[in-house]
C-alpha distance (Angstrom), angle and dihedral (degrees) to the residues before:
residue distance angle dihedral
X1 . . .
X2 3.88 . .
X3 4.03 121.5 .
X4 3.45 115.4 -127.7
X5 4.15 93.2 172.5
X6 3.48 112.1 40.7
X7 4.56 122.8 57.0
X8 3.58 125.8 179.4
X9 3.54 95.5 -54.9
X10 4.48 110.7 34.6
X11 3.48 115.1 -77.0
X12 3.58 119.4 -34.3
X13 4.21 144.6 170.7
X14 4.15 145.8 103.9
X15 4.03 108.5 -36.9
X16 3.44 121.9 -108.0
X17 4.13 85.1 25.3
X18 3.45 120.6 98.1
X19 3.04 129.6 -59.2
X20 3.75 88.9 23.9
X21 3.53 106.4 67.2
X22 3.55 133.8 124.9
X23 3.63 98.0 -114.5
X24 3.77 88.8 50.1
X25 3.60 92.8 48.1
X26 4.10 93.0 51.6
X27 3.79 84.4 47.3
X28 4.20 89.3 50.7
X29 4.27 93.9 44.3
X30 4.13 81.9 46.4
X31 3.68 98.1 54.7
X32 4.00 97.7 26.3
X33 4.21 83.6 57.3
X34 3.83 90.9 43.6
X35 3.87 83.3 54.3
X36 3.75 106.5 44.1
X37 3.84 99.6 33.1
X38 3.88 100.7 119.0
X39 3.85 108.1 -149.0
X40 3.50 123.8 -140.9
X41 3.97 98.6 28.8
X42 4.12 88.2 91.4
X43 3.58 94.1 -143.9
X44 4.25 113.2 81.2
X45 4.10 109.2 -178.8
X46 3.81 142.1 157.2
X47 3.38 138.6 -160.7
X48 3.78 120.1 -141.8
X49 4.13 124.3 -163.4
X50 3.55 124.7 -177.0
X51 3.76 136.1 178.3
X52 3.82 127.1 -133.5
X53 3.75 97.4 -84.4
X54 4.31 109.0 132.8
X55 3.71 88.4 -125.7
X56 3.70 94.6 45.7
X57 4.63 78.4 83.5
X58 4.14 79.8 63.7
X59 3.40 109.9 48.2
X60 3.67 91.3 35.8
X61 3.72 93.6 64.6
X62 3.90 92.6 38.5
X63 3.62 92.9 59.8
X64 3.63 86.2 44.2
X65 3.35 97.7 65.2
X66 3.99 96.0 39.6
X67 4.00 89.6 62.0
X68 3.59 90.2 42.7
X69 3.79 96.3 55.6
X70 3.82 86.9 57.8
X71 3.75 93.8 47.1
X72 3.45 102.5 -102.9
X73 3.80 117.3 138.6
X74 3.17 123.9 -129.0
X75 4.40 137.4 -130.1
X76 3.95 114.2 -174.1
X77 3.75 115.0 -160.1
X78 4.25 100.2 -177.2
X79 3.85 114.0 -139.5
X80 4.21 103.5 -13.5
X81 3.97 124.4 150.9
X82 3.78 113.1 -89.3
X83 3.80 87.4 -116.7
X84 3.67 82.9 68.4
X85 2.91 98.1 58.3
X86 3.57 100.5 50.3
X87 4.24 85.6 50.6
X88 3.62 90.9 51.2
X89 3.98 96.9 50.4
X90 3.57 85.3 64.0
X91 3.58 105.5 34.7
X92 3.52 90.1 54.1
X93 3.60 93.2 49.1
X94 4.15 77.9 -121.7
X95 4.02 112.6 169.4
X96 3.76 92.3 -135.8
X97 3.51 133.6 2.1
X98 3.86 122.7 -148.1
X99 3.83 135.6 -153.3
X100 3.87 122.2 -173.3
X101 4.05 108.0 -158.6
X102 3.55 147.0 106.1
X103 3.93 93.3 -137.6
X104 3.73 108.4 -143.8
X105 3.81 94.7 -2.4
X106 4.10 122.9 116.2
X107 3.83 114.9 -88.5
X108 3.79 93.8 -100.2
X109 3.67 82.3 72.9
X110 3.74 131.4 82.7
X111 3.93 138.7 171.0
X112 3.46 145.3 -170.8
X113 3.98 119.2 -134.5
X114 3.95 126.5 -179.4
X115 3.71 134.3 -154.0
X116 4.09 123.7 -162.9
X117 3.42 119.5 -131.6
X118 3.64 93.7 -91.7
X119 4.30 89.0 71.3
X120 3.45 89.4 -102.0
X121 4.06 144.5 115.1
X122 3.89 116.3 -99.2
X123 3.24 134.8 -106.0
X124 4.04 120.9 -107.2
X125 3.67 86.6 -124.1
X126 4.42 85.3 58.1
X127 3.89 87.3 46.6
X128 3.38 96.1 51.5
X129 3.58 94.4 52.9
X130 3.70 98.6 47.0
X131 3.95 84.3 48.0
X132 4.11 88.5 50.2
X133 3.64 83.5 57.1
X134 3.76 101.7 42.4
X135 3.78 82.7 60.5
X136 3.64 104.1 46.0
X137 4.29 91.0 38.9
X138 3.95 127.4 -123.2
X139 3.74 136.0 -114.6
X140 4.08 109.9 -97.3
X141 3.54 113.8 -139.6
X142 3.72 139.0 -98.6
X143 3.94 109.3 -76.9
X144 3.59 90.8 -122.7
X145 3.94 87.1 52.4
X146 3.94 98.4 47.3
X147 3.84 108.1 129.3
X148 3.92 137.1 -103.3
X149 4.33 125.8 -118.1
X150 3.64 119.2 -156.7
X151 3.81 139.4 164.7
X152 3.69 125.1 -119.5
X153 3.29 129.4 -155.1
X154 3.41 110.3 -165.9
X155 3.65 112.8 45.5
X156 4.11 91.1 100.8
X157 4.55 80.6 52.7
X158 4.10 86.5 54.4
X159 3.51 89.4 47.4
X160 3.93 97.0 44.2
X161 4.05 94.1 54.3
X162 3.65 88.8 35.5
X163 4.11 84.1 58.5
X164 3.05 93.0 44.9
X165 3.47 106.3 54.9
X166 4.44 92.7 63.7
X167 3.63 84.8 81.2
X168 4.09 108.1 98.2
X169 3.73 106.6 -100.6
X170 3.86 116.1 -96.8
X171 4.06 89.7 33.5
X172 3.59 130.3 112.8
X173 3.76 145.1 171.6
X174 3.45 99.7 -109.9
X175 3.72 125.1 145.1
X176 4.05 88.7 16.1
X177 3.32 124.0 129.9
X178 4.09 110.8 -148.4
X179 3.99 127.6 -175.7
X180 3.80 101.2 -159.5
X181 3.80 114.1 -160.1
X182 4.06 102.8 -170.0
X183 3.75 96.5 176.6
X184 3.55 97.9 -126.2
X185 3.62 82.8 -77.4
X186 3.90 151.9 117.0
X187 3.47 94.7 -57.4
X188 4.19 89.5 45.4
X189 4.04 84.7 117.0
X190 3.74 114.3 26.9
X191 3.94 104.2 46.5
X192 3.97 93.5 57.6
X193 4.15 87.0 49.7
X194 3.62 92.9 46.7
X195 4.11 96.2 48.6
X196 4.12 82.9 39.5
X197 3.77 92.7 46.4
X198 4.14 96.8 45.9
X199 4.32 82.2 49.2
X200 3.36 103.1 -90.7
X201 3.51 125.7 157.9
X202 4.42 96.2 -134.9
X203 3.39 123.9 -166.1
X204 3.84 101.3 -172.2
X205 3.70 122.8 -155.5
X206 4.18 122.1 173.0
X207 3.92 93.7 38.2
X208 3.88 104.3 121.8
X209 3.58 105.8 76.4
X210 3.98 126.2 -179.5
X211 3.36 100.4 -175.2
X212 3.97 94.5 -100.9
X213 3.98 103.4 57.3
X214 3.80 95.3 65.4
X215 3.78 110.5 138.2
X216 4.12 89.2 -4.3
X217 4.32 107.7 144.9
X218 3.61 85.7 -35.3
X219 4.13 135.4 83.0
X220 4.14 129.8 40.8
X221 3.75 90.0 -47.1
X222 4.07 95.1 61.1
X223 3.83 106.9 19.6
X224 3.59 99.7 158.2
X225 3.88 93.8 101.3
X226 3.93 91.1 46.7
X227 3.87 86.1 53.4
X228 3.61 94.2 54.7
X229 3.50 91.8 52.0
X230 3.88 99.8 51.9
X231 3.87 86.3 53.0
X232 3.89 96.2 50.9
X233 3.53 94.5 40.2
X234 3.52 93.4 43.8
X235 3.80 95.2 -128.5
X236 3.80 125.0 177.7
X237 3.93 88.8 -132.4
X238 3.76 150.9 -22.6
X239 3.53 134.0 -119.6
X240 3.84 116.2 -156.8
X241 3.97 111.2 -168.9
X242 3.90 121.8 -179.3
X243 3.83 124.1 -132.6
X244 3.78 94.8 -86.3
X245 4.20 87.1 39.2
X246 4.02 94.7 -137.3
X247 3.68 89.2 102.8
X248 5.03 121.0 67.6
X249 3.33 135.9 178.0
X250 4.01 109.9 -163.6
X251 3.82 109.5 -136.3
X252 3.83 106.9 -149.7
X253 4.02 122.6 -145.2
X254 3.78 87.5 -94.9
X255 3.71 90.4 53.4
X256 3.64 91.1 -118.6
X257 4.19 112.3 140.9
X258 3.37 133.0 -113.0
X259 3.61 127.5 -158.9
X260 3.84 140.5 -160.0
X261 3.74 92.6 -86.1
X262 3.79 94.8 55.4
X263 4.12 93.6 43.7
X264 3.64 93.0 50.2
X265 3.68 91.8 44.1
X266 4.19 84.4 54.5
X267 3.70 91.0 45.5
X268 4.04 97.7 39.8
X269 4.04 92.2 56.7
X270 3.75 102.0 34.8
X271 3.80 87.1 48.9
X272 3.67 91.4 45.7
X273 4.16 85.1 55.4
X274 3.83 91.8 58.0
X275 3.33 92.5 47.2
X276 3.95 97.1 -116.1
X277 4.07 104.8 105.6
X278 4.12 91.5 96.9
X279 3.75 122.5 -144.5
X280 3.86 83.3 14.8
X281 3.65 82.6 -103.9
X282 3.94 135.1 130.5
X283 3.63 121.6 -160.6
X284 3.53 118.7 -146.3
X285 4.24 139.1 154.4
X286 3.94 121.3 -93.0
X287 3.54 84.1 -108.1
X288 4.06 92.5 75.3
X289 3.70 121.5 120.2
X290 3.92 109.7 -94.4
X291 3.71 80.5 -138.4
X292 4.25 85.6 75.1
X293 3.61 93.3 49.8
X294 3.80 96.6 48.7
X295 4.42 90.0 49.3
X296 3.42 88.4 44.7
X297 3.34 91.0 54.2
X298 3.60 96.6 45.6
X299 3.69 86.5 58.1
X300 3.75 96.9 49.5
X301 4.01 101.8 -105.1
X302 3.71 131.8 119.2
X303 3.89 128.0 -121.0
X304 3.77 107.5 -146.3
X305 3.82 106.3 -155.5
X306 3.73 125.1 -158.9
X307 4.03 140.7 163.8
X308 4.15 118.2 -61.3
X309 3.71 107.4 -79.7
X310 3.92 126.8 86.3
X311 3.67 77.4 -134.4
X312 3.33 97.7 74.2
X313 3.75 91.9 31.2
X314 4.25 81.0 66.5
X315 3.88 90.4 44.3
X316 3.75 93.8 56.4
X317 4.23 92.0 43.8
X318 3.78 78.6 51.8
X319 3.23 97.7 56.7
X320 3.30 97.4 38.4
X321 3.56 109.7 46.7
X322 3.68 91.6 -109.7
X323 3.85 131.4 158.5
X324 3.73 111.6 -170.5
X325 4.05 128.2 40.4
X326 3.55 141.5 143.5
X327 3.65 154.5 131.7
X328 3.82 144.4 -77.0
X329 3.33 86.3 -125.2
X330 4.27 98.3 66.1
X331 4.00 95.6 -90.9
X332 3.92 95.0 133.6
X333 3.74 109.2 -174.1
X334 4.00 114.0 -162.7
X335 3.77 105.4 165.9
X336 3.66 93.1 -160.8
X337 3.54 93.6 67.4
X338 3.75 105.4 23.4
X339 4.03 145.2 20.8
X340 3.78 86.7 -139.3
X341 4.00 146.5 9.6
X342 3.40 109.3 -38.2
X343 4.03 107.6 -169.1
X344 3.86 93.5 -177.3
X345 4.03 95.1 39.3
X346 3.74 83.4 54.8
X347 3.51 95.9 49.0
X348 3.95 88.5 49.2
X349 3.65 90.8 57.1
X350 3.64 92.4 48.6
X351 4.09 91.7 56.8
X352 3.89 85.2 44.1
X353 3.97 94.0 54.5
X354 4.32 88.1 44.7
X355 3.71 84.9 52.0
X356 3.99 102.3 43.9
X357 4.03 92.0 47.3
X358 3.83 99.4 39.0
X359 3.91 92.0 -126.7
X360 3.60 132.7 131.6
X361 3.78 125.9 -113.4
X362 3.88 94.2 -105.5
X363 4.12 90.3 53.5
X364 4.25 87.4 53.6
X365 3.81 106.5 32.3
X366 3.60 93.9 70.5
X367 3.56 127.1 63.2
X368 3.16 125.1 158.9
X369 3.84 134.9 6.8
X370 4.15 102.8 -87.9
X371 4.11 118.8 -131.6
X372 3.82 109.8 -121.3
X373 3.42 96.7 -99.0
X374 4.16 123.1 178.0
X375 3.89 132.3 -164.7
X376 3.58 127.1 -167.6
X377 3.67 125.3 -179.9
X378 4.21 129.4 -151.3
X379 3.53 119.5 -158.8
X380 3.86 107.9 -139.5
X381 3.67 134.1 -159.4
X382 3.96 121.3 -102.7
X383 3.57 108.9 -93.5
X384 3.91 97.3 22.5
X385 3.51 131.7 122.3
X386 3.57 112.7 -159.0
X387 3.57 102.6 170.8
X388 4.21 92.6 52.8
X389 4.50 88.3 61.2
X390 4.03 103.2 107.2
X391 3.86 92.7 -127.3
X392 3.63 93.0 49.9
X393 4.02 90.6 54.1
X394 3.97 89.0 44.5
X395 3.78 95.4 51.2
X396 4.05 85.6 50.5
X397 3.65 89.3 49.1
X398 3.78 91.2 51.2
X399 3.67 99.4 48.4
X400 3.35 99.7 48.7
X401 3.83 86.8 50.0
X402 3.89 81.0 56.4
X403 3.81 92.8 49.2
X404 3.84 96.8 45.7
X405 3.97 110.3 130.4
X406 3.84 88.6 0.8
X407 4.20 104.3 66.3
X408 2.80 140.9 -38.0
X409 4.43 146.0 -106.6
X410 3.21 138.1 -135.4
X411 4.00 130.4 -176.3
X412 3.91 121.5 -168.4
X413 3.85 141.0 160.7
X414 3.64 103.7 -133.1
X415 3.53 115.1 -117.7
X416 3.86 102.3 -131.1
X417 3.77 102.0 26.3
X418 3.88 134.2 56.0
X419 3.72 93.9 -115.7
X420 3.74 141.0 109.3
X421 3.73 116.5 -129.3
X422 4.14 115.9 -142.3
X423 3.86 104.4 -174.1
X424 4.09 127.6 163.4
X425 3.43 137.2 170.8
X426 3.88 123.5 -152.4
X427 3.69 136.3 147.2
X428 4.15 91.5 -135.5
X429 3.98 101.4 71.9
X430 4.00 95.3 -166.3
X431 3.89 85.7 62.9
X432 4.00 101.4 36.7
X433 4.12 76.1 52.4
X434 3.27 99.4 54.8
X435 3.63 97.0 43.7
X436 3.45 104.7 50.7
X437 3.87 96.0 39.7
X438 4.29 89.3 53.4
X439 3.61 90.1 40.5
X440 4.23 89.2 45.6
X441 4.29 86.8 46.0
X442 3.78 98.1 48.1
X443 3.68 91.2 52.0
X444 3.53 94.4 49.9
X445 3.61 84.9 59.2
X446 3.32 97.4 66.6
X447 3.78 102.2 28.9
């Protein structure tokens, strides 16, 4: 069976507009309760996150009352990270955790993520079944067995020490300068008091929000503004969180910027050195610079690939035995910390590395010499299917007959956004060009 709900990260698109509406929303927290309520244990709870989007207030209370008409009670958070939420699902011996954003999307934009018992994301074979039952409807409970709602206060505190303590015991943040770009976000409060609190001196940017600037020219998706500020306040480094904070950019002394390729590449080798990088493996997305897999090669690791998603990036370290994982994109999966992207964990470790070797931002953030590589996106029409037109499919065959032994080209839908993704790599720019912009035209054609 097909989803029609849930993309590669839950359920996600502009509020009030299916599929997130209210009513849909009660109708998810209903079913998703139904299927995660663990009989027998006496106690059924959830956890619910949110960042500081304005209709994150809606679809809070919607899902709200869905799990409570099944009995399940409820634990609301306010605006924490989505790695919180995954830590306090399983701290709180919680049967599901829940986080309401759209990560690094525009405010109009909201999403719905969920996190098994175990702290982390679920399987497409759970969200299809909680989507099955959306669309056939669940039992509500007794009256006497409705659930309870209540705030808490300190899940962003159990997050904070729980932050703090992936630094290496005995080091601290003192003497380091740190521009702190939070997005307007989730993280808007708790990353500044963590860099403060480990001795940091935190110059935080992206820490007013109003429930509509969330990710807006600010945060890991628009960095420029964070850069600029590390250079005139002569800042050791930057730290660029999105609005959900499971997604950095590093922002060297130079205020050059650093992606999730370069980071993991840091993290992959000096962990490899130590001895704690298991498998000798990275995990990372097919969307990964070929520059990462050819130094990682060169230093005798492996680079796992899988689909788009740093869900799947965690399934295959999973499966694998795996320790370290992410995305191009900033998702930086360390499993001994986290059960998902951690932005601000990542940027911890980053500080920790700069402080271990000696060495300045600008000497670690760049690893390896990156393969032109060039991305173009195409909006497409609801019901369309670009990629299935005959001239779209022969213009893919023929440019990937014209990058063969030169690059390489990938073609995706995205999983959260009605667009068609054209990206190549290639070391002769003319040709990656030229491919990418006819492949990006014919599509539009048909989109």
């Amino acid at each position: 069976m097909t989803r029609s709900l849930f993309g590669t990260d839950g359920v996600r698109g502009t509020a009030n507009t299916h599929p997130m509406t209210a009513e849909l929303a009660m109708r998810l927290g209903a079913a998703a309760g139904r299927y995660f309520r663990r009989e027998g244990t006496g106690v059924h709870r959830v956890v619910i996150g949110k960042d500081t989007r304005l209709s994150g207030y809606m679809f809070e209370t919607a899902m709200t009352a869905g799990l409570t008409s099944v009995g399940m009670n409820v634990l609301l958070f306010g605006p924490v990270p989505t790695p919180a939420v995954g830590m306090l699902t399983k701290s709180m011996r919680a049967d599901a955790g829940i986080m309401i954003s759209a990560s690094h999307n525009p405010h109009q934009d909201n999403g719905i993520k969920f996190f098994g018992p175990d702290g982390f994301k679920l399987s497409d074979e759970a969200e299809q079944k909680i989507e099955t039952m959306v669309g056939t409807g669940v039992d509500p409970a007794r009256p006497e067995n409705i659930g309870r709602a209540k705030r808490v206060d300190d899940g962003r505190f159990r997050y904070a020490e729980r932050v703090k303590a992936t630094l290496p015991a005995g080091q601290d943040l003192g003497g380091v300068k740190v521009v702190i770009d939070c997005a307007n976000g989730a993280a808007h409060r708790v990353a500044p008091e963590v860099l403060w609190e480990l001795g940091a001196e935190v110059v935080a940017m992206g820490v007013s929000p109003d429930g509509t600037n969330i990710n807006d020219g600010c945060g890991s998706t628009c960095p420029q503004a964070a850069a600029e500020r590390v250079v005139a306040e002569g800042a050791d480094l930057g730290i660029c969180l999105d609005g959900d904070a499971d997604r950095v950019m590093i922002i060297d002394e130079k205020g050059r910027v650093a992606d999730g390729d370069h980071i993991m590449a840091l993290f992959a080798r000096s962990w490899a050195a130590s001895g704690r990088l298991n498998g000798g493996t990275l995990v990372a997305t097919v969307m990964s610079n070929l520059g990462l897999e050819r130094y990682l090669d060169g230093h005798g690791l492996h680079l796992h690939r899988t689909s788009v998603g740093d869900r799947y990036v965690v399934e295959a370290m999973r499966a694998g035995g795996f320790n370290l994982g992410g995305e191009q994109s900033g998702h930086i999966v360390m499993t001994d910390h986290a059960t998902t992207g951690d932005g601000l964990v990542a940027g911890l470790q980053f500080l920790s590395a700069m402080i271990e070797t000696g060495r300045r931002a600008s000497e670690l953030s760049v690893q390896f010499d990156t393969v032109p590589q060039l991305l173009k996106n195409v909006r497409y029409a609801a019901g369309a299917d670009p990629l299935a037109d005959a001239d779209v499919r022969a213009e893919i065959t023929a440019a990937e007959d014209r990058l063969n032994g030169q690059g390489r080209l990938l073609i995706r839908k995205s999983g959260t956004e009605p667009l068609i993704r054209v990206m190549a790599e290639c070391e002769d720019a003319d040709l990656l060009s030229e491919v990418v912009d006819g492949l990006a035209d014919r599509i539009a054609r048909v989109a």
